[in-house]
N, CA, C and O atoms as a GROMACS GRO file, in nm:
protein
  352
    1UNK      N    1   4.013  -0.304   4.728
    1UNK     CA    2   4.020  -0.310   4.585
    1UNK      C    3   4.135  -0.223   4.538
    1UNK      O    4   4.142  -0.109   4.585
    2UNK      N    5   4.219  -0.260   4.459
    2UNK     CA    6   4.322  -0.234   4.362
    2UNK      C    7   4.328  -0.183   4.268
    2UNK      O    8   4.287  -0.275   4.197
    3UNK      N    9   4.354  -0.084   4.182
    3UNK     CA   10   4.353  -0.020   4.023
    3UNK      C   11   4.472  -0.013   4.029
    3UNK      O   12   4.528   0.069   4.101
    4UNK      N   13   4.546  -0.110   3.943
    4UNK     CA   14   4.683  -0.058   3.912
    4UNK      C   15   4.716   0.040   3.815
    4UNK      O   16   4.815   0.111   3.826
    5UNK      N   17   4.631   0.047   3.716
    5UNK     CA   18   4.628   0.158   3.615
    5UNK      C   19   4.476   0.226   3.579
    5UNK      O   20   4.361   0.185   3.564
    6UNK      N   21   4.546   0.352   3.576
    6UNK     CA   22   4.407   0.460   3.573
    6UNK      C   23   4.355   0.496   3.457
    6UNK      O   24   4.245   0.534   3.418
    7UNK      N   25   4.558   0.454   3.363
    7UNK     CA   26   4.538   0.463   3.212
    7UNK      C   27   4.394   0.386   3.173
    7UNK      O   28   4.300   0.443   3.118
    8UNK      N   29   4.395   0.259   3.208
    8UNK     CA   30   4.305   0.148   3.184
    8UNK      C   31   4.139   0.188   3.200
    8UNK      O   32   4.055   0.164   3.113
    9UNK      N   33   4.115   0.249   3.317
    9UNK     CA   34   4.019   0.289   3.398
    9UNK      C   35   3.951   0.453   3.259
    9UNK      O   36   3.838   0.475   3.214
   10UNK      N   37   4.047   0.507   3.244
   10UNK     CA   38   4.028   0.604   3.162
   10UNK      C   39   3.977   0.590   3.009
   10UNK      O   40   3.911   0.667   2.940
   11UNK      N   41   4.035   0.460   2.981
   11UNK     CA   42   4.042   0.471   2.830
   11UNK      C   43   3.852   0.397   2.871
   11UNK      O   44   3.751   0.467   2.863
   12UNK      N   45   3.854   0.264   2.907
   12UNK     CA   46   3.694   0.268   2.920
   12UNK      C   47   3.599   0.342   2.941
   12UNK      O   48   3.498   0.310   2.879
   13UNK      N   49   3.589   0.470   3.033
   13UNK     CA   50   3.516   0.549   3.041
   13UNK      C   51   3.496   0.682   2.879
   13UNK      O   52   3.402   0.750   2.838
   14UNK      N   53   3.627   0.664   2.837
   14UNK     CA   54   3.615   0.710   2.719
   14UNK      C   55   3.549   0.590   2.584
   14UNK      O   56   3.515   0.600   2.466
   15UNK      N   57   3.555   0.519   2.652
   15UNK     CA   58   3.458   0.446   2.498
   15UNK      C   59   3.326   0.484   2.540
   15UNK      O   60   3.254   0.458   2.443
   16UNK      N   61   3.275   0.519   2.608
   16UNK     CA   62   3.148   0.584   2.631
   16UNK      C   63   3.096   0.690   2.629
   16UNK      O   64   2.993   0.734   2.681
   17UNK      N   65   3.199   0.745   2.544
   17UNK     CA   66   3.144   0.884   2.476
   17UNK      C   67   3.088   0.854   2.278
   17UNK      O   68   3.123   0.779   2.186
   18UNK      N   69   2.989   0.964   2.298
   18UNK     CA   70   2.912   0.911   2.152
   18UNK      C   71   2.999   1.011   2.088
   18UNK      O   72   3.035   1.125   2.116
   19UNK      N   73   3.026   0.901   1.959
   19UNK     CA   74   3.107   0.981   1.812
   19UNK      C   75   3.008   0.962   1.706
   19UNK      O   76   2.918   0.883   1.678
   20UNK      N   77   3.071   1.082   1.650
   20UNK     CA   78   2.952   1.153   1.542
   20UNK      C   79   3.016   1.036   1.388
   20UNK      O   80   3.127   1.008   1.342
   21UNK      N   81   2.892   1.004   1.359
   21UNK     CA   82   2.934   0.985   1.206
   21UNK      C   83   2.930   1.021   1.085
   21UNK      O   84   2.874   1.122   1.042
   22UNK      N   85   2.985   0.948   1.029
   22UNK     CA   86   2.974   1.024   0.887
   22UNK      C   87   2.835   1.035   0.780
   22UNK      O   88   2.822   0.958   0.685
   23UNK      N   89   2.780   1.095   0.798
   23UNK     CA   90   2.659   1.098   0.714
   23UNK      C   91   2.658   1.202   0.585
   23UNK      O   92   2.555   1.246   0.533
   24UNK      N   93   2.780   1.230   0.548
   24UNK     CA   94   2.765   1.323   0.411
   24UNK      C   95   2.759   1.218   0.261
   24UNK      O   96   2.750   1.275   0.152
   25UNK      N   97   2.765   1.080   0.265
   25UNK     CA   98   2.754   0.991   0.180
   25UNK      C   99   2.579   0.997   0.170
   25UNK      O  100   2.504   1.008   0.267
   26UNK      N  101   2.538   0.987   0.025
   26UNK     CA  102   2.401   0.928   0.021
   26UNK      C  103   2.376   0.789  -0.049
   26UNK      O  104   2.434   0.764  -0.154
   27UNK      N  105   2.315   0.725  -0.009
   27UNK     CA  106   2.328   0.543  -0.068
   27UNK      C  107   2.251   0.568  -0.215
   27UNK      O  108   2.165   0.646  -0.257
   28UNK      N  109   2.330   0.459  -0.267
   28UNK     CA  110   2.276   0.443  -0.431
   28UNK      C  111   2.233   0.333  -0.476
   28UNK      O  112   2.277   0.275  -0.575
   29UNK      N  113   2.105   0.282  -0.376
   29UNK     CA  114   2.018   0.214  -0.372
   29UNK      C  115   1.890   0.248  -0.325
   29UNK      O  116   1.870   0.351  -0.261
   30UNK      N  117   1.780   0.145  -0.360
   30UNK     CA  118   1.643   0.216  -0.349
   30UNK      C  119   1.590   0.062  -0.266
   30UNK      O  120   1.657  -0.039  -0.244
   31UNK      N  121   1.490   0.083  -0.243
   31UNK     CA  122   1.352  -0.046  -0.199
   31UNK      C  123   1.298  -0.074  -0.266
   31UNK      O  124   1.270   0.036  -0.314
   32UNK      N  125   1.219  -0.180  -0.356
   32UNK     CA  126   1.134  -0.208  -0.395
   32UNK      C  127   1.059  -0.326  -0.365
   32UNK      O  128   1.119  -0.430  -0.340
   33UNK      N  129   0.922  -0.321  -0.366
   33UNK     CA  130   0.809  -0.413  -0.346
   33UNK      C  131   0.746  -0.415  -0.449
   33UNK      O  132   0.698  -0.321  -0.513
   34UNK      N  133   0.744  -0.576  -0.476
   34UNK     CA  134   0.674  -0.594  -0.591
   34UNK      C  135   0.575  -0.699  -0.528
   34UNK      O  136   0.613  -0.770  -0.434
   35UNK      N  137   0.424  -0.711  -0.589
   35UNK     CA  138   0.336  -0.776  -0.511
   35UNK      C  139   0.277  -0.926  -0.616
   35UNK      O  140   0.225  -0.914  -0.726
   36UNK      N  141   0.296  -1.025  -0.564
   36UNK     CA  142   0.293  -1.127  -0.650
   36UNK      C  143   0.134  -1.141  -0.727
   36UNK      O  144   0.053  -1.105  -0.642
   37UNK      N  145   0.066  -1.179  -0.851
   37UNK     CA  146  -0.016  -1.201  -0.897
   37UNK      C  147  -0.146  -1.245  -0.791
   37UNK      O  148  -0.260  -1.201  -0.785
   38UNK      N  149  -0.074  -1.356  -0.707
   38UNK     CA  150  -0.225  -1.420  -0.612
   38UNK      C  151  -0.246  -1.294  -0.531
   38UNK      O  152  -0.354  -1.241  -0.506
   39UNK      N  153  -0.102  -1.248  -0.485
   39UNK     CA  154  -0.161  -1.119  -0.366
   39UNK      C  155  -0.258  -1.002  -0.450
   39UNK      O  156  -0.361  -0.945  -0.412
   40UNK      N  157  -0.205  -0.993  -0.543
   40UNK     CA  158  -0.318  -0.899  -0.662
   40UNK      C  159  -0.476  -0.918  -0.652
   40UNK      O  160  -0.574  -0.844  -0.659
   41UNK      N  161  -0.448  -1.064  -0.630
   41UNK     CA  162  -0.612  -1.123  -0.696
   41UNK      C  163  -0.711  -1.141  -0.565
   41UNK      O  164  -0.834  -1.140  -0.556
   42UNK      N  165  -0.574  -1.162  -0.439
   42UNK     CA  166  -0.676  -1.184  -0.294
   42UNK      C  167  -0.711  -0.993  -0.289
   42UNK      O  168  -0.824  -0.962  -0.252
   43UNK      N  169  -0.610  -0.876  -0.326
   43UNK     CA  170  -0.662  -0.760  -0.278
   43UNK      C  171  -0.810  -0.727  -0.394
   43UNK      O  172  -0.916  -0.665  -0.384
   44UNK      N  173  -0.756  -0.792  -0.480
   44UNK     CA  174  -0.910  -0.773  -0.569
   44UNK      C  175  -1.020  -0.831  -0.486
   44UNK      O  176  -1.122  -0.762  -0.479
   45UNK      N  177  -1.019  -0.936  -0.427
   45UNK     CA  178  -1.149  -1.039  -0.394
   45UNK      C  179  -1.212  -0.925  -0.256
   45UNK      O  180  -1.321  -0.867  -0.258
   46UNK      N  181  -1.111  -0.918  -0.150
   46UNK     CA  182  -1.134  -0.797  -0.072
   46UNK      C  183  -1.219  -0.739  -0.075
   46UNK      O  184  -1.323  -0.759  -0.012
   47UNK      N  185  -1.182  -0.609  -0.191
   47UNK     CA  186  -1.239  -0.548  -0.262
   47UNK      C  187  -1.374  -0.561  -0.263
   47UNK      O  188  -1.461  -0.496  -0.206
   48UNK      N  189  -1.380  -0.678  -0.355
   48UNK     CA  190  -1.543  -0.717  -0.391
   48UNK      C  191  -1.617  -0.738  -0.256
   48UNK      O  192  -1.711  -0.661  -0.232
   49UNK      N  193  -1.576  -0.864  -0.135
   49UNK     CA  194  -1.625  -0.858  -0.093
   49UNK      C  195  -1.657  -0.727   0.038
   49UNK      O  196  -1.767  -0.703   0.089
   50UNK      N  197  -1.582  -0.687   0.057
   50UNK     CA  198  -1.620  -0.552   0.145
   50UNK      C  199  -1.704  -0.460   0.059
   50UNK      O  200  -1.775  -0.382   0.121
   51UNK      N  201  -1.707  -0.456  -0.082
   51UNK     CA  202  -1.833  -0.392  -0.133
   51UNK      C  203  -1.971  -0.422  -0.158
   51UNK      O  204  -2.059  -0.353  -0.211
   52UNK      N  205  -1.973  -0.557  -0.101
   52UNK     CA  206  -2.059  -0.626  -0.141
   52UNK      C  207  -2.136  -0.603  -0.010
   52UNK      O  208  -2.069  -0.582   0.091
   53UNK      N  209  -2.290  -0.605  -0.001
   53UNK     CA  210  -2.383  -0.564   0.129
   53UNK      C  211  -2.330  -0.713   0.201
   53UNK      O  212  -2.272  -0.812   0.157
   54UNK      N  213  -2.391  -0.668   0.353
   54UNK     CA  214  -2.414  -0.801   0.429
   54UNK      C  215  -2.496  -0.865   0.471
   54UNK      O  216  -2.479  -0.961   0.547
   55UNK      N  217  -2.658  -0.802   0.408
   55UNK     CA  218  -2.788  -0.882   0.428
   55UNK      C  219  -2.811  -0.838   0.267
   55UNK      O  220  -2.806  -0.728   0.212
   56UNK      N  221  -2.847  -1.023   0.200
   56UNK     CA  222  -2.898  -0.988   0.108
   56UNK      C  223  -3.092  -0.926   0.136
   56UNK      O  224  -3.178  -0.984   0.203
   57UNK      N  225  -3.105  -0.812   0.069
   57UNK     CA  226  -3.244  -0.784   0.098
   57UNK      C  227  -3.328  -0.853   0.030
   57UNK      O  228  -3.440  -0.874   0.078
   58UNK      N  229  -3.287  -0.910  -0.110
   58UNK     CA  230  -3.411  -0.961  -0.190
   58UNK      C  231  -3.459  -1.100  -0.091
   58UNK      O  232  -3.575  -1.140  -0.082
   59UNK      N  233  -3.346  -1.159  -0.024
   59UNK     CA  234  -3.352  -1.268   0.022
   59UNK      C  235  -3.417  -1.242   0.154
   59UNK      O  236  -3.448  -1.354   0.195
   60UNK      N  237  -3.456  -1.145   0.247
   60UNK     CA  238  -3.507  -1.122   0.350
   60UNK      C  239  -3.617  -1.087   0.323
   60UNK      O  240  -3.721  -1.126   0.377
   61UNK      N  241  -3.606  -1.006   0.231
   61UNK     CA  242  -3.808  -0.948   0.162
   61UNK      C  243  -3.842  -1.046   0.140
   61UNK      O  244  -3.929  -1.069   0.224
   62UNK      N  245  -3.827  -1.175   0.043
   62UNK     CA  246  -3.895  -1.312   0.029
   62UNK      C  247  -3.917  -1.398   0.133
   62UNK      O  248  -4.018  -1.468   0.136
   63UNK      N  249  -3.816  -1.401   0.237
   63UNK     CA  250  -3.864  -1.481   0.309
   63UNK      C  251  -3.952  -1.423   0.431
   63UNK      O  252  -3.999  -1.516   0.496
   64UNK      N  253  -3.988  -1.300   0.480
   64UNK     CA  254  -4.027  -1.214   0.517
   64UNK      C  255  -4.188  -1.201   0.449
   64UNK      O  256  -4.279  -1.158   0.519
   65UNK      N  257  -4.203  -1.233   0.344
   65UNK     CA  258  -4.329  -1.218   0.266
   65UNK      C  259  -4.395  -1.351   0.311
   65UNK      O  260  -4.506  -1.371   0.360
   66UNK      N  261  -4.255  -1.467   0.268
   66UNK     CA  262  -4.349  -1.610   0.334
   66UNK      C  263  -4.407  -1.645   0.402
   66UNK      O  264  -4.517  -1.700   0.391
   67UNK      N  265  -4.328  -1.614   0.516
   67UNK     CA  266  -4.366  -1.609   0.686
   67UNK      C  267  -4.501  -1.578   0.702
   67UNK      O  268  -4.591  -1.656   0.734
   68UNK      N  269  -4.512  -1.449   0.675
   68UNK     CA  270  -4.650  -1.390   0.659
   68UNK      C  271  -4.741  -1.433   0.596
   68UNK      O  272  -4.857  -1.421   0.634
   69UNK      N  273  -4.709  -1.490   0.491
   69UNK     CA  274  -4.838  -1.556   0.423
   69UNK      C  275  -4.858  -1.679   0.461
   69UNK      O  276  -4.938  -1.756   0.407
   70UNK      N  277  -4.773  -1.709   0.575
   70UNK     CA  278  -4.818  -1.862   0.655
   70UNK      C  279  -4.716  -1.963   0.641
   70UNK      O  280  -4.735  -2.071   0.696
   71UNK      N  281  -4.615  -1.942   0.576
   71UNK     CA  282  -4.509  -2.067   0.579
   71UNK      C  283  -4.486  -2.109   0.714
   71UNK      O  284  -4.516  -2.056   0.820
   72UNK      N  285  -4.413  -2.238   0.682
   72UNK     CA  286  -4.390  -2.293   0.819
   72UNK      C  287  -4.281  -2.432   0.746
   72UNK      O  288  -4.279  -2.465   0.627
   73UNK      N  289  -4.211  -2.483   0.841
   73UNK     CA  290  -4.138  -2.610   0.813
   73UNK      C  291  -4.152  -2.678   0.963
   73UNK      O  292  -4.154  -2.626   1.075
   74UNK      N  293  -4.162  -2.823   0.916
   74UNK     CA  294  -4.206  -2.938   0.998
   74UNK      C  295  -4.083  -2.900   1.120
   74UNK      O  296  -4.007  -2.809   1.086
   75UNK      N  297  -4.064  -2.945   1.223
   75UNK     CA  298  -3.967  -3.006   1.302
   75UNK      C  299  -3.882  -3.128   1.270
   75UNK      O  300  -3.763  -3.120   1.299
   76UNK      N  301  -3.918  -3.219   1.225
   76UNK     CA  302  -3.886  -3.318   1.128
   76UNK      C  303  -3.782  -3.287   0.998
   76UNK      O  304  -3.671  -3.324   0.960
   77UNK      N  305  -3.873  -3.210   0.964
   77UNK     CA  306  -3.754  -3.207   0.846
   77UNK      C  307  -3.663  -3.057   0.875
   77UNK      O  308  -3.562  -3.025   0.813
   78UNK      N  309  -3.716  -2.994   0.962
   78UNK     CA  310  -3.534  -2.904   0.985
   78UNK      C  311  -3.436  -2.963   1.069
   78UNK      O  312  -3.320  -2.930   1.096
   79UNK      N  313  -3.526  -3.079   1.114
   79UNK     CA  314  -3.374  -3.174   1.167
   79UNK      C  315  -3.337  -3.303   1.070
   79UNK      O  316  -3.238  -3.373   1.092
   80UNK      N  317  -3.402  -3.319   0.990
   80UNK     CA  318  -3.381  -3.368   0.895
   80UNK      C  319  -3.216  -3.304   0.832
   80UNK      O  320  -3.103  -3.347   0.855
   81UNK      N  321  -3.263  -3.181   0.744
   81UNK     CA  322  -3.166  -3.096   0.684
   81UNK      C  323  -3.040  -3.035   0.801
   81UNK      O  324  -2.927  -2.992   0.776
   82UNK      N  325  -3.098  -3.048   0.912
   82UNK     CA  326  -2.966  -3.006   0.963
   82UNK      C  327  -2.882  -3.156   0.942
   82UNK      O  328  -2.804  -3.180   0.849
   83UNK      N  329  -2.917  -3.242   1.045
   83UNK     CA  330  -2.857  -3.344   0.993
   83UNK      C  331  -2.791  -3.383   0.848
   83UNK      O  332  -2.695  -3.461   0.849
   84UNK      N  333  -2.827  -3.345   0.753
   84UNK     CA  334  -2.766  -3.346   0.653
   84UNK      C  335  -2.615  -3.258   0.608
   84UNK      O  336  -2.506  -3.291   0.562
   85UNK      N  337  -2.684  -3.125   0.652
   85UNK     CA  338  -2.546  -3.039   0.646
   85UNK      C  339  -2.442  -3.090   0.749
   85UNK      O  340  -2.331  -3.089   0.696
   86UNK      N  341  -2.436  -3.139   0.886
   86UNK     CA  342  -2.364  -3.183   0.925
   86UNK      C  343  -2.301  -3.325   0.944
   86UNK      O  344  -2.220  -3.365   1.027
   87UNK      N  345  -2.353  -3.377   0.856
   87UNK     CA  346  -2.322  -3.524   0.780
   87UNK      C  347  -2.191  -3.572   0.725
   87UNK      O  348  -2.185  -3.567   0.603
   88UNK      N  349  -2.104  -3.608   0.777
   88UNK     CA  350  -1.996  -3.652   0.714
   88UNK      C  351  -1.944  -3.743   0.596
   88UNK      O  352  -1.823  -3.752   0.575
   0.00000   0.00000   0.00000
C-alpha cells in the first residue's frame, strides 16, 4: 500500500477532532401546544370515567338480595337472551 500524501492522510484525521460551538446566541422563539376541543372533551370523559367505581353496588346488593330470596332464570330463556344479544 501507497500514501502519496500525508498532507491528505492528516487533514482527515483532523476532521475528527470536536469543535466547540457557538452557544452565546439565545433563540427568540418558544413551543407551544395547544390541545384541540375533542382532545379537551376525551380528557374530560377520562376523568369521569376513572372516577367513576367499577362495581356498581346498588346493582350487586339487588341482585344479591334476589338470589337469596330464590330467583332463578330458566335455561331456555338465558339462551334465549343470549341469542339475542348476539344476533345480527
Amino acid at each position: 500500500m501507497r500514501i502519496d500524501s500525508m498532507n491528505q492522510v492528516s487533514q482527515v484525521y483532523n476532521m475528527n477532532k470536536v469543535r466547540k460551538v457557538n452557544t452565546s446566541y439565545q433563540a427568540s422563539f418558544s413551543d407551544k401546544v395547544e390541545i384541540s376541543q375533542l382532545g379537551k372533551d376525551i380528557q374530560i370523559a377520562k376523568k369521569a370515567v376513572s372516577a367513576a367505581p367499577d362495581i356498581r353496588e346498588d346493582k350487586v346488593a339487588a341482585m344479591k338480595t334476589a338470589l337469596e330470596n330464590g330467583y332463578s332464570v330458566s335455561d331456555n330463556d338465558l339462551a334465549d337472551k343470549l341469542l339475542e344479544s348476539f344476533a345480527i
